[in-house]
C-alpha positions as CSV (number, residue, x, y, z in Angstrom):
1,X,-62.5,-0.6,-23.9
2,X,-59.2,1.2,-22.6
3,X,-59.4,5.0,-22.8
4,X,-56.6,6.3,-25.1
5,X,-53.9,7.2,-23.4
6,X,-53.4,11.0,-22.6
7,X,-50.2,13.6,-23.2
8,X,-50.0,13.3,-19.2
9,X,-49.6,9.4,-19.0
10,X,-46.7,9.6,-22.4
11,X,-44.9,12.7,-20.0
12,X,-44.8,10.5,-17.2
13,X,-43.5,7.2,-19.3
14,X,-40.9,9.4,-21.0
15,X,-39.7,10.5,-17.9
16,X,-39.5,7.3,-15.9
17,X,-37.5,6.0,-19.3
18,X,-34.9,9.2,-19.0
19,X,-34.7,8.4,-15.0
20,X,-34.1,4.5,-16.0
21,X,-31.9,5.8,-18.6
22,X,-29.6,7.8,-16.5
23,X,-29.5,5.5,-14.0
24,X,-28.3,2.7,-15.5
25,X,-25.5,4.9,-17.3
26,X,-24.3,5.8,-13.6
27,X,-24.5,2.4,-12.7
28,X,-22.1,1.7,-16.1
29,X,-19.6,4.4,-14.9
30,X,-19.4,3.4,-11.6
31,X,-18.8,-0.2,-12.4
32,X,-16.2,1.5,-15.1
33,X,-14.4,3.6,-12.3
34,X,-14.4,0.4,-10.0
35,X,-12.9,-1.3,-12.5
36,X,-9.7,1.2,-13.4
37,X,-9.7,1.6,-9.2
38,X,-8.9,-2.1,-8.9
39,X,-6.8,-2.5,-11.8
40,X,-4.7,0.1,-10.6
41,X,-4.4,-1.5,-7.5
42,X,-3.9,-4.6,-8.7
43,X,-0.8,-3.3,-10.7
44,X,0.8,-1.6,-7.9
45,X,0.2,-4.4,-5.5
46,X,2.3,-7.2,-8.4
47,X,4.7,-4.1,-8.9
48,X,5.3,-4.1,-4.8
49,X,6.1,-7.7,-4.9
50,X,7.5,-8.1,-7.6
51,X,10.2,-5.5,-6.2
52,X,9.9,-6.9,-2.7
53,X,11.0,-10.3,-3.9
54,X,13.9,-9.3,-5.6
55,X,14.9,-7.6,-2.3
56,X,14.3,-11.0,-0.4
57,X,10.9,-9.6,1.4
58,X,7.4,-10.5,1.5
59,X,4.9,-7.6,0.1
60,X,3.7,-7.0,4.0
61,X,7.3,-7.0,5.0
62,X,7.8,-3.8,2.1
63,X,4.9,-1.8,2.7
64,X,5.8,-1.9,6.2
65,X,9.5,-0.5,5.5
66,X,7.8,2.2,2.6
67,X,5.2,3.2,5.5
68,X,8.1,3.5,8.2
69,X,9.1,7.0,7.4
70,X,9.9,8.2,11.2
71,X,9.2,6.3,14.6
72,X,5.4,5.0,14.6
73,X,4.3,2.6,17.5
74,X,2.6,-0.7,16.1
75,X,-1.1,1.0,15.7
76,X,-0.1,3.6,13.3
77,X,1.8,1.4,11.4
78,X,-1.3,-1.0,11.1
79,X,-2.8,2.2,10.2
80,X,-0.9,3.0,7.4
81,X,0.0,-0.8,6.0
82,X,-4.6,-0.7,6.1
83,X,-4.3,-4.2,8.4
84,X,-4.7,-5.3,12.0
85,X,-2.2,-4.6,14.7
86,X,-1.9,-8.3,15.1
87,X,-1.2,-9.0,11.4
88,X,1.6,-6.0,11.8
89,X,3.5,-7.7,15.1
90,X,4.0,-11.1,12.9
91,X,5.8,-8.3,10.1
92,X,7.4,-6.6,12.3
93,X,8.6,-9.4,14.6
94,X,10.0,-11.2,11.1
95,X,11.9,-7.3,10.1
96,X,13.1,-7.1,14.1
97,X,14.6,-10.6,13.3
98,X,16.5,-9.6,10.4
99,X,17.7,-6.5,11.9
100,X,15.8,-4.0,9.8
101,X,13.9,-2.6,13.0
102,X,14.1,-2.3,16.0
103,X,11.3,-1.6,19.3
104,X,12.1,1.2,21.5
105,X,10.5,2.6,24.7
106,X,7.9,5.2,23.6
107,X,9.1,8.8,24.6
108,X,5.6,10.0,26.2
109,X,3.5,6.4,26.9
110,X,5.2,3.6,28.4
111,X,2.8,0.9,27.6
112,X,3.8,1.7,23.8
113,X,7.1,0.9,22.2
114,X,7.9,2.8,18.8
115,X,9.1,0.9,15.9
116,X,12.4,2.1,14.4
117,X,14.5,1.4,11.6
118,X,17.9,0.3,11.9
119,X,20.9,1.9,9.7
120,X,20.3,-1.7,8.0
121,X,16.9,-1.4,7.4
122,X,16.9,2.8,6.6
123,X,19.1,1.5,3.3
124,X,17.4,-1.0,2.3
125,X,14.3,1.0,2.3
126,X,15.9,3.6,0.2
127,X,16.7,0.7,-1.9
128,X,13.0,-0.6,-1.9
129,X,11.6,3.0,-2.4
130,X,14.2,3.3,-5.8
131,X,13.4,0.3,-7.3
132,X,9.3,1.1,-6.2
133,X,10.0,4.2,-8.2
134,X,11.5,2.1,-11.2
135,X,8.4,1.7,-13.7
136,X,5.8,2.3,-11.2
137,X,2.3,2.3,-12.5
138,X,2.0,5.8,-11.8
139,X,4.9,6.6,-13.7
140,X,2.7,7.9,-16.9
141,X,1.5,10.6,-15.1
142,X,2.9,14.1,-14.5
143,X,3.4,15.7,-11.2
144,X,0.0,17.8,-11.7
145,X,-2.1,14.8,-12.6
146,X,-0.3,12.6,-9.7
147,X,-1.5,15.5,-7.3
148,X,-5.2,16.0,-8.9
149,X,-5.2,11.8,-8.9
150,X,-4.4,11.9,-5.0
151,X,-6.7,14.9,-4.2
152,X,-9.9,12.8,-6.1
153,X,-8.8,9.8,-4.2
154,X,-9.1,11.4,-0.6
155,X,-11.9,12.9,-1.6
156,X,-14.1,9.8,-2.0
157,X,-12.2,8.3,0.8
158,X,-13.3,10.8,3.2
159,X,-17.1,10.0,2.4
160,X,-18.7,7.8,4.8
């Protein structure tokens, strides 16, 4: 016969059952927060295209003219458009083709060339960042929530 159980063996249960508890309501919120995290993304990514089409360019083609906001050779710009440097030539080598950019010798290292925008392609970038600004996602929030938005992004981000 089993010795009843004692107030020590109920503590222990009851606690494992909080733990379980509370970790299955953080697992719930994180699959929440993924879930808003990729919706949002997904929104602004259609809302990209959507714009980018009507301007006659593929999505890579746009984000590379957003990200273009001063001379950047081809690894930064990979940088910023999140992609390889050999996905960004094939962009870049379609924009350099229709005149929106151009490569120029690097001022400080001349194995590097920096990518440049042409009057052409400066206006039709401003034209791109209006209509990005047109309905955006974002657009609900105020500046203050934009800014405390950005600042929780980078901060998860920046963890490893």
């Amino acid at each position: 016969m089993t010795p009843p159980p004692d107030a020590s063996d109920e503590r222990d249960r009851s606690q494992r059952f909080r733990a379980e508890q509370v970790r299955s309501e953080r697992l719930r919120a994180e699959r929440a927060l993924c879930g808003l995290v990729n919706g949002l993304a997904q929104r602004i990514g259609d809302h990209l295209r959507e714009h980018a089409a009507g301007l006659g360019l593929t999505a890579a083609q746009a984000t590379a003219l957003r990200e273009l906001t001063g001379p950047l050779t081809m690894r930064e710009l990979a940088g910023r458009m999140n992609c390889e440097p050999s996905n960004t030539t094939f962009v870049v080598d379609r924009l350099e083709r229709q005149g929106l950019v151009e490569r120029r010798p690097h001022p400080s290292d001349r194995r590097a060339r920096h990518l440049v925008l042409t009057p052409a392609g400066a206006g039709l970038r401003e034209r791109l960042l209006a209509l990005l600004a047109t309905d955006s996602p974002l657009a609900g929030l105020g500046p203050e929530q934009r800014l405390a938005l950005q600042g929780l992004l980078e901060q998860a981000l920046a963890r490893p």
